[in-house]
N, C-alpha and C positions, 0 to 999 in steps of 0.2 A: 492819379497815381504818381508816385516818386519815379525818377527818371532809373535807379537801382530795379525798382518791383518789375517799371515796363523791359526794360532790357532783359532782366531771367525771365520774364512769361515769355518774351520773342525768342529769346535763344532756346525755349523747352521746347517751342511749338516746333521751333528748325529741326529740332533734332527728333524730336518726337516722329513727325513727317517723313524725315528721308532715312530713318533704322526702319520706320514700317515699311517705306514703300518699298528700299533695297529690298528686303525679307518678301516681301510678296514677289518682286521680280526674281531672287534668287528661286523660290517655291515655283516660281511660275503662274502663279497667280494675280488676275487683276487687280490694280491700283480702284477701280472702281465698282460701284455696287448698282446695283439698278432695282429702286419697290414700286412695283406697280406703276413704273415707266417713268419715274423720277430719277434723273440718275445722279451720282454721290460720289466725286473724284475725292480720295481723302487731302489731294494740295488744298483743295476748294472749301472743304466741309469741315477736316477735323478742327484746323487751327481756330475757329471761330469759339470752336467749342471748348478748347483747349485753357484760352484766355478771358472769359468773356466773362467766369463770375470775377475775377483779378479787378474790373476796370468799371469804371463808372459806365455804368448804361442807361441813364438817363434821360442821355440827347439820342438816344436810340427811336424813341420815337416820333421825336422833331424832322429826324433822318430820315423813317420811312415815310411819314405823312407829307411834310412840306419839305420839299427836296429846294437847294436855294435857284439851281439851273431848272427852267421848266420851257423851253424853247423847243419846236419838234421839225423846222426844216433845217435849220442846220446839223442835229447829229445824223439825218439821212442824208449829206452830204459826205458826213466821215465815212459812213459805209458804204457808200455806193460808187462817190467817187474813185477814189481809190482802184477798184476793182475795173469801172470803168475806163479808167485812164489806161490800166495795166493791159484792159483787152484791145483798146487802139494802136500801141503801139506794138502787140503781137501781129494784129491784122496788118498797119503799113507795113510791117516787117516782115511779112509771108511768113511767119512762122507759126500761124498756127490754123487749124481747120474746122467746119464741124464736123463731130465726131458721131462715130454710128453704136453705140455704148450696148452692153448685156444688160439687160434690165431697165431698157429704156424707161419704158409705162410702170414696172412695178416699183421702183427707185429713182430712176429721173423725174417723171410728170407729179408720182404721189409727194416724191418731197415738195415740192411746193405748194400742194394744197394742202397738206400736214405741217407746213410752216409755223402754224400758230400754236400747232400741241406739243412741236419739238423746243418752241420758246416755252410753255408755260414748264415741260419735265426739265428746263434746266436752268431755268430763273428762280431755284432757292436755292440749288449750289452756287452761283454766281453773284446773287445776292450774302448771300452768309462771308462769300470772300472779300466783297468788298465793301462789309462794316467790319470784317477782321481789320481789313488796310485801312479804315477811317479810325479803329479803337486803339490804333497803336502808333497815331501820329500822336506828337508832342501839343498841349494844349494850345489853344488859337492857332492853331496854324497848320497845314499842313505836307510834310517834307515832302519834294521828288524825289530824292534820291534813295529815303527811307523807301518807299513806296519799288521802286522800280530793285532796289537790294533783295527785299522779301517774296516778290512776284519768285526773283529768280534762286533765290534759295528753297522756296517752298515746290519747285520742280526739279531743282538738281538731280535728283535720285533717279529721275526717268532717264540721265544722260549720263549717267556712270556705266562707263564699260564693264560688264561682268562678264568672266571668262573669256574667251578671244573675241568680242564684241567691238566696234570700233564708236567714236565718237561721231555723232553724225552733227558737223560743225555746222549745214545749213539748217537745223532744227534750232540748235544751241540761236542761232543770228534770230530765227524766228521769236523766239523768247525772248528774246534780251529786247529789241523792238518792240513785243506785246508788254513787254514790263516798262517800259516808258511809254508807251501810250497809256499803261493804267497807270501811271505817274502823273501825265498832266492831265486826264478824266478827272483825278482826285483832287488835284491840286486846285485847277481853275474850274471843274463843272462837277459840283459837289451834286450828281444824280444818280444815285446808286442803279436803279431802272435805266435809265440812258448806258449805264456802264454793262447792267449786266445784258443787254442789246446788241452795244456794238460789239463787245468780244464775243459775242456768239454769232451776230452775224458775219464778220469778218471770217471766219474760218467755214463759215455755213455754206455763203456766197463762192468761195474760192475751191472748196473740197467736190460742189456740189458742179462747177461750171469745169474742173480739171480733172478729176477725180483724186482718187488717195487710194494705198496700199496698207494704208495705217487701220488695224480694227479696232484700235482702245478710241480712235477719233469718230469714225463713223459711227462703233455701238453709241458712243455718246451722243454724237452730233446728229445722227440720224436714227437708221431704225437696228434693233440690236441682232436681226439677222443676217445684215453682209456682214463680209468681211474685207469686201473690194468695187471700187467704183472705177469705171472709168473717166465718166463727165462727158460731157456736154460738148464740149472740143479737145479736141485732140493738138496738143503742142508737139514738138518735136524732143528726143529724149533729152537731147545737152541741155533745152531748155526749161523743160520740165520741173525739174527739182527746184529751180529758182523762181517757181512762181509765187507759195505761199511764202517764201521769203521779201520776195519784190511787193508786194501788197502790202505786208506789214510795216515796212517803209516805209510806202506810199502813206499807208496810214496815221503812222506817226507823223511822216512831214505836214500832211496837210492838217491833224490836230496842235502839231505846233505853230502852225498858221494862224489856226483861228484862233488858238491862247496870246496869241502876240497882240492879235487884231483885237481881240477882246483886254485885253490888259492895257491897249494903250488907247481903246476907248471912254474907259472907266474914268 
């Protein structure tokens, strides 16, 4: 497609996205839908659909079948480290403890033996998002910065203040870092399945080990009856709120480690 066609389908989908999803938060209503335990964030779902007769699809299926990254210990590095590093340095630091949580066995233990059904309900919205971000880079090539601009445009709308609402700037940090990690996913480890992994387990791992007050993250991320977790440990309040920010980080730094390491391998 012409660089004119691409830019109006990207700019419809932006806007498309954040008048829906304002309109749902003004209404009070979820951004997301859940069928028969699949769930459907519209950042995630509609854009794909939005754009998708516009653009050559094609190499759609080159995409899904032969992915060109097909390596499996190092993306369990991006997710694991990460969170690992984040929990050594709470413990040398005394700041944090295990935690004695409400719903230990029905929430704690079953999330991780449900691990596997809460990847499969949310591996086609994460999938559909990230051949949106692969059908609207520029041919041969793939942009970071396109890539990490649209993550964060296509969530805006969750972070506009409506009515006396205030900005929650450690959310905003958390996104701007999750859209540069799916910048350099895309850019150097062209695996849509690896990608739609780690962003779900990064937030799985972290909500799951600290807990969260967030219900649009949990119904997604877990099962759609909380609406509050507390986790596994218990950190201290100052530090608390800077945990899913601190991981996201981590995470980016260490995937732009491997992008280095991997690029000046090549």
């Amino acid at each position: 497609m012409k660089t004119g066609g691409r830019l109006i389908s990207i700019i419809i989908s932006v806007i498309v996205v954040n008048a829906l999803g304002i309109l749902l938060r003004f209404y009070n209503f979820d951004s997301y839908i859940i069928i028969i335990g699949f769930r459907f964030h519209i950042s995630l779902v509609l854009p794909f659909f939005i754009i998708f007769r516009s653009f050559d699809t094609s190499k759609l299926k080159e995409i899904l079948t032969r992915p060109s990254y097909n390596k499996t210990f190092q993306p369990l590095l991006w997710i694991f480290f990460p969170f690992i590093i984040l929990l050594l340095i709470l413990f040398i630091m005394k700041k944090i403890d295990i935690g004695d949580p409400e719903y230990f066995y029905e929430f704690g233990l079953s999330s991780i033996f449900d691990l596997p059904l809460y990847i499969i309900w949310n591996l086609p919205q994460l999938l559909l998002f990230a051949l949106f971000l692969i059908l609207i880079q520029p041919e041969k090539k793939t942009g970071f910065w396109l890539t990490v601009a649209m993550v964060i445009l296509l969530f805006a709308f969750q972070f506009i203040p409506l009515s006396k609402e205030k900005v929650n700037y450690l959310e905003v940090i958390t996104l701007i870092f999750a859209a540069m990690s799916a910048g350099i996913m895309l850019k150097y480890y062209q695996n849509i399945y690896w990608f739609a992994i780690l962003f779900f387990m990064v937030f799985w791992v972290n909500l799951l080990a600290f807990g969260s007050s967030s219900q649009m993250m949990l119904h997604i991320i877990f099962a759609a009856e909380y609406s509050s977790w507390e986790g596994f440990f218990e950190a201290g309040k100052s530090y608390a709120l800077y945990l899913l920010p601190a991981q996201s980080a981590l995470t980016f730094l260490i995937l732009s480690l491997s992008a280095y390491l991997r690029k000046n391998k090549s």
